[in-house]
Structure formats: structure tokens, C-alpha cells
N, C-alpha and C positions, 0 to 999 in steps of 0.2 A: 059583339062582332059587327064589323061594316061591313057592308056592300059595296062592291068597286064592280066597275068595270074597265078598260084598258084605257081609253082616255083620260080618265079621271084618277087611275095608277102613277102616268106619265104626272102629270100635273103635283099632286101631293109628295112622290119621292123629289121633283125638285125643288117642291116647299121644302119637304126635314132637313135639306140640307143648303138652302140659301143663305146667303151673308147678307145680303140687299133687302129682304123682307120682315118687317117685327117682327121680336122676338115671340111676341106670343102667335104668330102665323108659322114663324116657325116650330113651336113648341104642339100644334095643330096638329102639322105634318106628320113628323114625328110619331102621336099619337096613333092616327091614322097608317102608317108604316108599319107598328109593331102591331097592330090588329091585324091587320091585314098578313103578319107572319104569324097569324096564329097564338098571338101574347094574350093571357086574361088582364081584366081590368087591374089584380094587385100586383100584378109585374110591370104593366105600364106606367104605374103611378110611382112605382120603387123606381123603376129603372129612368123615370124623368125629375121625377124629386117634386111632385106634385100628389093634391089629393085624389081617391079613387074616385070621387064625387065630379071631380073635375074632368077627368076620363071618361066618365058616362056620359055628363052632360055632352062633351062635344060627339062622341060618339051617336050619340042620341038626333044630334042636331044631323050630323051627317047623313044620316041613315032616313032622315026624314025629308030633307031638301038638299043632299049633294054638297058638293063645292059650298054654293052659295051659302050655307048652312053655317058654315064655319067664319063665314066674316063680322063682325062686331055688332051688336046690334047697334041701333041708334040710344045715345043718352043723352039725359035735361043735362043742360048745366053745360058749363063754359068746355069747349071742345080739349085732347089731348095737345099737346106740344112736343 
């Protein structure tokens, strides 16, 4: 389960549902949306077509540093394109 509070509701439903933001920020959102109505981690994972492992992590992240939690860490090696 997350923790939200109203600011941070506003923010993440317009993540799940942006056209403009990665896919994977959007797939974040999302995440975050359906916790937040009360969905356990095997329906989240069903209903995004992801693993449950993947649902906790970010869950996990959120829950521990917010928003912020959820943006990419840093990695080695030549940046995305």
C-alpha cells in the first residue's frame, strides 16, 4: 500500500495518464493510482502486464522518498536516447 497525500495524488494521476512523459513514468503512475484505489500488488501487476516484483519495488520506493522515489536512478554506462 502507498501513502499519498493531496498534492502528490494531483501529481501522479496526471503522471498515469500523460502522453508527454516516459513510458516507464507513465507505467509509475499508474502503479501508484491503482494502490492507491485499493488494488493488491497481483492485480496491479495483471492489470499492467508487469511483474509483481516490479510493483513492490516502486511501491516500496515511493513509500520511502515520495515523488522523488520514483525517478530513475543514476546508471554507469552511456546515457538512454
Amino acid at each position: 500500500m502507498a501513502h499519498f497525500n493531496g498534492g502528490t495524488t494531483i501529481h501522479y494521476e496526471r503522471l498515469a495518464v500523460s502522453r508527454t512523459e516516459p513510458a516507464r513514468a507513465v507505467e509509475r503512475g499508474q502503479i501508484l493510482r491503482l494502490a492507491l484505489h485499493d488494488q493488491r500488488v497481483p492485480v496491479i501487476a495483471r492489470a499492467l502486464n508487469v511483474e509483481e516484483n516490479t510493483v513492490r519495488c516502486w511501491l516500496k520506493r515511493f513509500n520511502a522518498a515520495g515523488l522523488d522515489g520514483l525517478a530513475d536512478a543514476p546508471r554507469s554506462g552511456r546515457p538512454t536516447t
